[in-house]
C-alpha positions as a Python dict, from the first residue, in 0.01 Angstrom:
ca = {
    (1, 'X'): (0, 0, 0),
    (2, 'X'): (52, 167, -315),
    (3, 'X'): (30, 576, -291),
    (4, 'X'): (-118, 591, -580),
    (5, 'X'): (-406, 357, -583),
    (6, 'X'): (-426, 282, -213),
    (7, 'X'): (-468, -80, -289),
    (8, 'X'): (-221, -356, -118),
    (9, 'X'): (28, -480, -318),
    (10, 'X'): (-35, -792, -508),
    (11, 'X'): (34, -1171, -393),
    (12, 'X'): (275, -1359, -608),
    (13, 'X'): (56, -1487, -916),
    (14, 'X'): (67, -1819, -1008),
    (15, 'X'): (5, -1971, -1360),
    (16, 'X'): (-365, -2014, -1317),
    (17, 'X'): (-412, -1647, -1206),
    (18, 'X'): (-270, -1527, -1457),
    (19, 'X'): (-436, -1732, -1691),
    (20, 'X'): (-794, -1625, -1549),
    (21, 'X'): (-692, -1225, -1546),
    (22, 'X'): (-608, -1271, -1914),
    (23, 'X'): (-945, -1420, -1969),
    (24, 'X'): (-1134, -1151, -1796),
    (25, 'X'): (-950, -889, -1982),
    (26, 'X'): (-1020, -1097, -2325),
    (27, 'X'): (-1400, -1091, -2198),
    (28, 'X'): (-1421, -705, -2079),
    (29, 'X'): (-1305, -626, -2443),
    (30, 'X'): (-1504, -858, -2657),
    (31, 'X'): (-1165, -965, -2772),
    (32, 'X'): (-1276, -1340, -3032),
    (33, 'X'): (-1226, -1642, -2810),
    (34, 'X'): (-1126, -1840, -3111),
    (35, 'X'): (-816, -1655, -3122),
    (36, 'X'): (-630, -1677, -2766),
    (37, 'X'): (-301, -1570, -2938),
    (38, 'X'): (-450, -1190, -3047),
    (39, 'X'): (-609, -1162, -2662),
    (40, 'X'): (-235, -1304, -2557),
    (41, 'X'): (-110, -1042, -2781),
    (42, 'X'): (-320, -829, -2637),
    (43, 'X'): (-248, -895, -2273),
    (44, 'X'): (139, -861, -2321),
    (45, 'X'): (105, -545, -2437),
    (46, 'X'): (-175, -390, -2180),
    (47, 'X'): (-26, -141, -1913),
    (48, 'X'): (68, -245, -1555),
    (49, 'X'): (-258, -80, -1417),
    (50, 'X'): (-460, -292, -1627),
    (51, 'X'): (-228, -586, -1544),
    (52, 'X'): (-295, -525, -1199),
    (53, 'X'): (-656, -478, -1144),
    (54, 'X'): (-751, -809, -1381),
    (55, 'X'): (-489, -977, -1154),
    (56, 'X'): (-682, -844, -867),
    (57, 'X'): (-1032, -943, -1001),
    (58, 'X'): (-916, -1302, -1111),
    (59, 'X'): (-775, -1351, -754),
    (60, 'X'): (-1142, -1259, -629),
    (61, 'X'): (-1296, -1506, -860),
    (62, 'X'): (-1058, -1775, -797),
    (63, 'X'): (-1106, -1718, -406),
    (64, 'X'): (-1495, -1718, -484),
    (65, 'X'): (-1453, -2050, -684),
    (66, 'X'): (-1249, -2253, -404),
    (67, 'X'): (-1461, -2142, -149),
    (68, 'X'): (-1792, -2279, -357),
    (69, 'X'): (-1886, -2633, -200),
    (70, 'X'): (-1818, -2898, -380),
    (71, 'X'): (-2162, -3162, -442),
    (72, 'X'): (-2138, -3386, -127),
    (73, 'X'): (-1970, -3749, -182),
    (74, 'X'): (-2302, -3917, -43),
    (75, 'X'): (-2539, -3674, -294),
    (76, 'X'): (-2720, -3535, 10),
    (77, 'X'): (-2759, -3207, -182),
    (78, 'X'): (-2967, -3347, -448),
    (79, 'X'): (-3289, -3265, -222),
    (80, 'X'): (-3240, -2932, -243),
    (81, 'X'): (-3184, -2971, -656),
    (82, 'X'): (-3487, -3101, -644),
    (83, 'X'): (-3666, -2823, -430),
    (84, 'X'): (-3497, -2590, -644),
    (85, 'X'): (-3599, -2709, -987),
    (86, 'X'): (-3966, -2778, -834),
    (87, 'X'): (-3985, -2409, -722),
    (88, 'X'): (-3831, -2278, -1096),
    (89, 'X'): (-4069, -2538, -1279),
    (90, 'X'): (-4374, -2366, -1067),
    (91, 'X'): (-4240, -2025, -1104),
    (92, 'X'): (-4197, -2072, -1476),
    (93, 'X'): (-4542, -2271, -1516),
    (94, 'X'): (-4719, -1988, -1292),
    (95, 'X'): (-4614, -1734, -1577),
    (96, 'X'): (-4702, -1982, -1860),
    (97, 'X'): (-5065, -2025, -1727),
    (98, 'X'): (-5117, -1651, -1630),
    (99, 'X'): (-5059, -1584, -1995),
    (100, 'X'): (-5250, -1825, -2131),
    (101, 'X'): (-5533, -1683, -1935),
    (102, 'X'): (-5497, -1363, -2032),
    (103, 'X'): (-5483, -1420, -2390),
    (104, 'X'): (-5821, -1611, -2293),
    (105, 'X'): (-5952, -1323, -2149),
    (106, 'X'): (-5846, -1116, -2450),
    (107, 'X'): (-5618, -897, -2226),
    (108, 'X'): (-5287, -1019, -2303),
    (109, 'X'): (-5105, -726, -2441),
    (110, 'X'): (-4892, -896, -2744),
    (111, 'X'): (-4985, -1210, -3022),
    (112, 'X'): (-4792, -1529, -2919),
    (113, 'X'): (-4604, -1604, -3271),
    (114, 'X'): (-4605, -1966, -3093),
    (115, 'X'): (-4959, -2116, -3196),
    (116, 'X'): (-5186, -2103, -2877),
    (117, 'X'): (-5192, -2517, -2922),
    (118, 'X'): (-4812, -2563, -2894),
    (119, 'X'): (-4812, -2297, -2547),
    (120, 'X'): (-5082, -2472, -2397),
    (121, 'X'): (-4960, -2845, -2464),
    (122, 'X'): (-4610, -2679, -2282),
    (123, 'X'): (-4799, -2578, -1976),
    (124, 'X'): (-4964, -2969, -1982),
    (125, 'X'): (-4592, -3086, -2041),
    (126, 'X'): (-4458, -2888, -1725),
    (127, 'X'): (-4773, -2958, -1523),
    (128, 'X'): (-4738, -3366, -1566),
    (129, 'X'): (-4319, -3309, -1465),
    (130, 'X'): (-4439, -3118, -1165),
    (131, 'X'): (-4651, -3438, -1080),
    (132, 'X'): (-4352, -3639, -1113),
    (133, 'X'): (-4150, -3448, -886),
    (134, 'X'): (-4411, -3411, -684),
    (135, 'X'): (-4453, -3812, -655),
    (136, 'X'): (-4100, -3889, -635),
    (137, 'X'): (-4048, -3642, -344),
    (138, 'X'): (-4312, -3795, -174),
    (139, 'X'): (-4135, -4144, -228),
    (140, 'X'): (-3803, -3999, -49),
    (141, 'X'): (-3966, -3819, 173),
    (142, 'X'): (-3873, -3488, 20),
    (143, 'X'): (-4058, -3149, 129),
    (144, 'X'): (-4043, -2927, -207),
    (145, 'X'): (-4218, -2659, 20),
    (146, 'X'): (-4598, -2481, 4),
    (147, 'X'): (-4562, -2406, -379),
    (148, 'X'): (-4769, -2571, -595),
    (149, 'X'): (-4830, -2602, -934),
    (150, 'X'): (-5179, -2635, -1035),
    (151, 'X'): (-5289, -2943, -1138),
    (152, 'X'): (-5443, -3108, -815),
    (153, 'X'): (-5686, -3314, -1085),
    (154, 'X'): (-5403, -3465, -1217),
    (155, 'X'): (-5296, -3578, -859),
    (156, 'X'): (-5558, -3847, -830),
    (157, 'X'): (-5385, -4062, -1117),
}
């Protein structure tokens, strides 16, 4: 360890390391990502400490990244896609309606610039793809879980 910072001395970095601690030091300093050769520039000329810790946070990410699993061969893990974009599609369409019913009730406290119409035909849009899901996980024998989205009349079709 270091006596000054108390961290462990670095691994070797490879290419791609170095590559992603340049990007994150690009990023922290709003540096243009059009022009690679100024944050390049840039890089070359930072001091070792700041060499160091973007080396140490692009090792993180890169361990964080190859640790992430990879979609399954067979697409087993498109059930719980589906259970998650069934829970964000109620969770979005639960905010939608509660809005829409308190602009009805005269309580909502900002004007929509969207026209009423347009919001309203959205919240019909979302409520027919929730049906869909809703249909097709009953087809493949999906559970999306006990959320619902409101629009048990629409069911019956």
């Amino acid at each position: 360890m270091s006596d000054e910072t108390l961290e462990p001395p670095l691994p070797p970095i490879d290419a791609r390391t170095e590559a992603v601690a340049e990007r994150l030091f690009g990023l922290k300093f709003a540096l243009r990502k059009d022009d690679p050769k100024h944050i390049h520039d840039e890089w070359e000329h930072a001091a070792d400490w700041i060499h160091d810790g973007y080396l140490r946070q692009a090792i993180e990410v890169l361990a964080t990244a190859d640790q992430a699993q990879p979609a399954s061969a067979d697409g087993s893990d498109y059930r719980e896609r589906m259970r998650v974009e069934y829970r964000e599609l109620a969770d979005r369409a639960g905010r939608l309606r509660d809005m829409l019913q308190r602009y009805a009730d005269g309580t909502l406290d900002f004007e929509p610039t969207c026209p009423i119409t347009l919001l309203s035909r959205q919240l019909d849009v979302m409520d027919e793809y929730a049906l869909i899901l809703r249909r097709r996980a009953n087809i493949e024998h999906i559970s999306l879980g006990e959320q619902r989205i409101d629009t048990a009349a629409r069911d019956a079709r």
